[in-house]
C-alpha positions as CSV (number, residue, x, y, z in Angstrom):
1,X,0.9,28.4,28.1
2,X,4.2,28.9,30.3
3,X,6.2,31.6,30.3
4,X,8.8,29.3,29.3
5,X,7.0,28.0,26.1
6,X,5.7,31.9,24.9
7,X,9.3,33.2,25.2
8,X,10.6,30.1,23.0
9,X,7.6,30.9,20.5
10,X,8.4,34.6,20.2
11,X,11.9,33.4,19.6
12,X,11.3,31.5,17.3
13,X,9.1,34.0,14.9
14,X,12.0,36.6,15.3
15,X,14.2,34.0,14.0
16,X,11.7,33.3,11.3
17,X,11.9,37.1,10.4
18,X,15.0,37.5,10.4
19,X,15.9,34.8,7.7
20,X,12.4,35.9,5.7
21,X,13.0,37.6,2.0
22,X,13.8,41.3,2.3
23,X,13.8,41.8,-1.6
24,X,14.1,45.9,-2.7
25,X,13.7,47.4,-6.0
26,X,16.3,50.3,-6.5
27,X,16.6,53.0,-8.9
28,X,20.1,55.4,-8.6
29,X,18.9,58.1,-9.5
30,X,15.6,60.3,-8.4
31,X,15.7,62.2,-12.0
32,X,15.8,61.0,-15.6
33,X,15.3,62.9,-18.7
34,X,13.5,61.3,-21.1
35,X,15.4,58.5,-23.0
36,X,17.8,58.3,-20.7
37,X,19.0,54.6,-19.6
38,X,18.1,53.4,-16.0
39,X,19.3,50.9,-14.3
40,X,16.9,49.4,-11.9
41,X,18.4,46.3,-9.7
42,X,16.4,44.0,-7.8
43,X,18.3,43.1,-4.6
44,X,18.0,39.8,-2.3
45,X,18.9,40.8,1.3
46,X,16.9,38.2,3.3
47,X,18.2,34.8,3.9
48,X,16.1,32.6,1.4
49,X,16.0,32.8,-2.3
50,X,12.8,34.6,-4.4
51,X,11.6,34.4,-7.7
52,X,10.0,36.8,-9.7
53,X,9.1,36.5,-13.5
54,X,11.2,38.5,-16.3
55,X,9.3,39.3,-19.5
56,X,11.8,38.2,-22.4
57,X,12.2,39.4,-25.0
58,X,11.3,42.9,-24.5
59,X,13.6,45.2,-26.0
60,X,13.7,49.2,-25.3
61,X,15.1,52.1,-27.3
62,X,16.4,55.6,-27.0
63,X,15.9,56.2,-30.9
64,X,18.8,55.4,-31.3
65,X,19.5,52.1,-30.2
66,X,17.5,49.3,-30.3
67,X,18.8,46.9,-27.5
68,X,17.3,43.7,-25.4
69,X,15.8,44.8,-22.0
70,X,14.3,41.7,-20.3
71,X,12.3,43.6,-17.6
72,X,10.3,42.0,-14.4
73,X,9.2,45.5,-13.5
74,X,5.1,47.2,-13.2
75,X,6.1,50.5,-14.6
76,X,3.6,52.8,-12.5
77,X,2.9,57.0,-13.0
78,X,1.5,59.1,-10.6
79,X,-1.5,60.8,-11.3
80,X,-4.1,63.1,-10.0
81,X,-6.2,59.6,-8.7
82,X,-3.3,57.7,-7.6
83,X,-1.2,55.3,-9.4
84,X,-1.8,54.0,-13.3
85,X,0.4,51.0,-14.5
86,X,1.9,51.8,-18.2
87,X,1.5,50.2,-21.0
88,X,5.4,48.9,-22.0
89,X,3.9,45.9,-22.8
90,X,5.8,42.6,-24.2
91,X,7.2,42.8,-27.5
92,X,5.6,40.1,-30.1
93,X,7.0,36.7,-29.7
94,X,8.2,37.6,-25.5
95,X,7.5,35.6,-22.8
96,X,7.4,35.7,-19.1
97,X,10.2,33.6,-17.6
98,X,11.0,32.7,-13.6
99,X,14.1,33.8,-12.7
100,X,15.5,32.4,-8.5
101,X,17.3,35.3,-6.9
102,X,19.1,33.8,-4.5
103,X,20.4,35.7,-0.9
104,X,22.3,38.4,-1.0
105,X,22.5,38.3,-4.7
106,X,21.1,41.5,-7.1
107,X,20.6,41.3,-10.3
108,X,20.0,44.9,-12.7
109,X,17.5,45.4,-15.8
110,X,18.7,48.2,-17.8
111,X,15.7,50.1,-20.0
112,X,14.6,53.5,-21.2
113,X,11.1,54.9,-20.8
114,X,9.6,57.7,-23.5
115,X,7.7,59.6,-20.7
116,X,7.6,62.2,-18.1
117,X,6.5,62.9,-14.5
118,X,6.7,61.2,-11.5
119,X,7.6,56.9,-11.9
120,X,7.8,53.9,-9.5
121,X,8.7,50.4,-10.4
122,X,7.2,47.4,-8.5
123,X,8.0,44.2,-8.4
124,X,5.6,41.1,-7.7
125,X,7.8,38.0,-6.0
126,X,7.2,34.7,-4.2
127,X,9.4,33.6,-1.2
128,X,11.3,30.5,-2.5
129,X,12.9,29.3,-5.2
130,X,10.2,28.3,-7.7
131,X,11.9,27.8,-11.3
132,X,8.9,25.9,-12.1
133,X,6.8,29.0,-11.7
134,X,4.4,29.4,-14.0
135,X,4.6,33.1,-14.5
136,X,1.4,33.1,-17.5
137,X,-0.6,31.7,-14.5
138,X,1.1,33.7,-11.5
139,X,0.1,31.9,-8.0
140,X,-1.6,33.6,-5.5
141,X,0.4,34.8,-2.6
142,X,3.5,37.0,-4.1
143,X,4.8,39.9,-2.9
144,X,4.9,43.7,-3.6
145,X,8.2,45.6,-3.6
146,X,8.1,49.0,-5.0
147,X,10.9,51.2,-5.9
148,X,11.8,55.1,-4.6
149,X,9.7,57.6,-6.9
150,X,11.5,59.4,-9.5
151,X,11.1,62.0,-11.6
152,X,11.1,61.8,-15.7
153,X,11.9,66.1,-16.6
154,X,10.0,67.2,-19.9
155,X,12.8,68.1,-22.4
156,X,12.1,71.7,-23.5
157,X,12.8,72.6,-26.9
């Protein structure tokens, strides 16, 4: 291969890179107390759209209010072992919905957790826009983006 032809071809990956998905989950805060309301945004800065799948009809509460919370977050707690996934689970009659996030767009999920220690959302995505995705039978190939820990303080009484 020429030197001519390798130097187009490294080119031409950077270029690739450069207009690839750079999707970030982002918290605002590194400490919550317990029923607080977070505000989690999932932000596009690559150069191509993604989509990820939103479980609707999920709602959340702070025992005080009851509100809707469509969420597209793996709620995840440090333990001793590693990392568990919690159980937030859908709400009866939810479903899992693609939603296209297109460049340099963000969207937020507000919710409130009933927990403490350390958290992490993640996020599972596929490069593209794909509103045909069918998020009850995910495709292989998506993508990890995980958010900053943060910390849930135990309420004293």
């Amino acid at each position: 291969m020429s030197r001519a032809a390798v130097s187009q071809f490294v080119i031409s990956i950077l270029l690739a890179s450069s207009v690839s998905a750079h999707v970030r989950v982002v918290v605002p805060s590194n400490q919550y107390k317990p029923d607080e309301k977070i505000y989690a945004s999932v932000e596009n800065d690559g150069g191509e759209p993604v989509t990820f799948c939103v479980e609707m009809g999920q709602t959340s509460t702070n025992h005080i209010i009851i509100e809707s919370t469509p969420v597209p977050f793996i709620v995840e707690m440090e333990i001793n072992q590693g990392w568990r996934t919690l159980l937030i689970g859908p709400d009866v009659g939810s479903s899992r919905q693609p939603v296209v996030l297109k460049p340099q767009e963000s969207l937020k999920f507000p919710f409130w957790l009933h927990s403490h220690g350390r958290i992490r959302l993640r996020l599972l995505y596929w490069r593209g826009a794909k509103p045909e995705l069918n998020c009850a039978k995910p495709p292989r190939g998506a993508h990890n983006a995980k958010s900053a820990t943060f910390a849930f303080l135990e309420v004293e009484d």
